[in-house]
N, C-alpha and C positions, 0 to 999 in steps of 0.2 A: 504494500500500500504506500502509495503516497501521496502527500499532500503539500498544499500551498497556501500562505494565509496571508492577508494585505491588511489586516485588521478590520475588516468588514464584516456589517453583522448577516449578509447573507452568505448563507452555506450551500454547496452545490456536493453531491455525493454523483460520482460518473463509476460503472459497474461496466465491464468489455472483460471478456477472457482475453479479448487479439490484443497483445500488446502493444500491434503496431496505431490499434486505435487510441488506447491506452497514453501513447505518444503523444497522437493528432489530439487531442483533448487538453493534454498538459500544456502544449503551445497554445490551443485556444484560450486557457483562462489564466494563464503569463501575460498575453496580451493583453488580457482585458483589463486584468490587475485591481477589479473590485469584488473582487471572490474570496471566499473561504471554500477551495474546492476540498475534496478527497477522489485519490482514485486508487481502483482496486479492482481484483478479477474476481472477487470472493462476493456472491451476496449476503452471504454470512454476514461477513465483515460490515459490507454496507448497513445491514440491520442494526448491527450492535453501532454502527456510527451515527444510525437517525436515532439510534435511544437515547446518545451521550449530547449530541448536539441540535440548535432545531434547523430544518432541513428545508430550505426554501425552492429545491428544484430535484428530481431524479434524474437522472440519464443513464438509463440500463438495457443492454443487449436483449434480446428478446429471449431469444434460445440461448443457454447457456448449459454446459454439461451439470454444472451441479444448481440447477434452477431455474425459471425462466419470469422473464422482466413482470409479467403482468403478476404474479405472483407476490412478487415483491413490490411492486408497487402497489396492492394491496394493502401490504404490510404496512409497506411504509404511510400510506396513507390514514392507518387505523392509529399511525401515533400521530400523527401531524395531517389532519384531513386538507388545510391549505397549501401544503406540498404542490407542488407542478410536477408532471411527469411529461419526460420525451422518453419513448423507447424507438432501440435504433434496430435496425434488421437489415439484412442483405436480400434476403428476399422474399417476397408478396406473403402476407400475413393472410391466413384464414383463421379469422375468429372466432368464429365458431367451432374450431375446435376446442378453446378455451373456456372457461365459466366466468364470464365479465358480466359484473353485476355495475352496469351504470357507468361504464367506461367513460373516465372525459383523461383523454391525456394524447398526447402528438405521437405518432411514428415518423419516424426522422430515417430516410432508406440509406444506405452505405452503397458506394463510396459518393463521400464529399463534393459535390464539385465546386464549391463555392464557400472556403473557409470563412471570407467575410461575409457572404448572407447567412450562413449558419451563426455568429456573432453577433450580428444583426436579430436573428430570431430567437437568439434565447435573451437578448435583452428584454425585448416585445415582452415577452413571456413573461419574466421577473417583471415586469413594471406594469404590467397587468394590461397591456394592450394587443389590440389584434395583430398578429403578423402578418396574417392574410394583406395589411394595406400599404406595407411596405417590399412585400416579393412580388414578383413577375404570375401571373396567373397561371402560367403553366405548371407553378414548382409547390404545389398544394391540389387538394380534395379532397371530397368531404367522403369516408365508407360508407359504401352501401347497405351494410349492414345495420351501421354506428353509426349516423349521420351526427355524432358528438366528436365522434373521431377526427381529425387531419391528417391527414396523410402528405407527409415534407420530401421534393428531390429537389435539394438545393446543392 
């Protein structure tokens, strides 16, 4: 695990087994430099870090060997219900294989193409406005399943 603090009272918890995302993460919130991130390949860990600290954003892989995103954001949401969640995936989610009770949270799809509209969107997010009116129309939608859902190629 690692982590980064700028003395900020927002906390950001990013959950990736790929370390190379793992990477692209810790340069995004270097950059940003108004974060209290953590990051870590363990949802475990993540869990025991939304109980130590309060948690203003999730960013958790979807599929993970030992867990998966919605799960934990669950969790995490049972301790801190204003939590924001982005979960990130590589590829096309069906949700209904999952039990999502009231989903409101972004998929964010890998890979990146666009580290500063990705910075750009999780500001939105933290500051509690829509991203939808700052990205290009193409690089969002609403599921069809979950029309709560967004679904992000930026």
């Amino acid at each position: 695990m690692a982590s980064g603090t700028e003395n900020s009272e927002t906390s950001v918890i990013i959950v990736d087994e790929d370390t190379t995302f793992l990477k692209v993460w810790k340069k995004v919130f270097r950059t940003m430099k108004n974060f209290n991130y953590y990051l870590t390949n363990d949802p475990q860990m993540a869990l025991t870090l939304a109980k130590e600290h309060q948690v203003d954003l999730l960013i958790s892989e979807v599929v993970m060997m030992s867990g998966n995103g919605f799960s934990l954001s669950e969790e995490i949401h049972n301790i801190n219900p204003k939590a924001d969640i982005i979960l990130t995936t590589t590829y096309n989610c069906d949700f209904k294989r999952f039990n999502l009770n009231d989903p409101h949270f972004h998929i964010l799809y890998k890979p990146y193409r666009s580290i500063g509209d990705v910075m750009h969107f999780i500001t939105d997010i933290l500051e509690h406005k829509d991203p939808r009116e700052a990205q290009d129309e193409d690089s969002w939608s609403e599921n069809d399943e979950f029309p709560a859902v967004m679904e992000w190629k930026l």
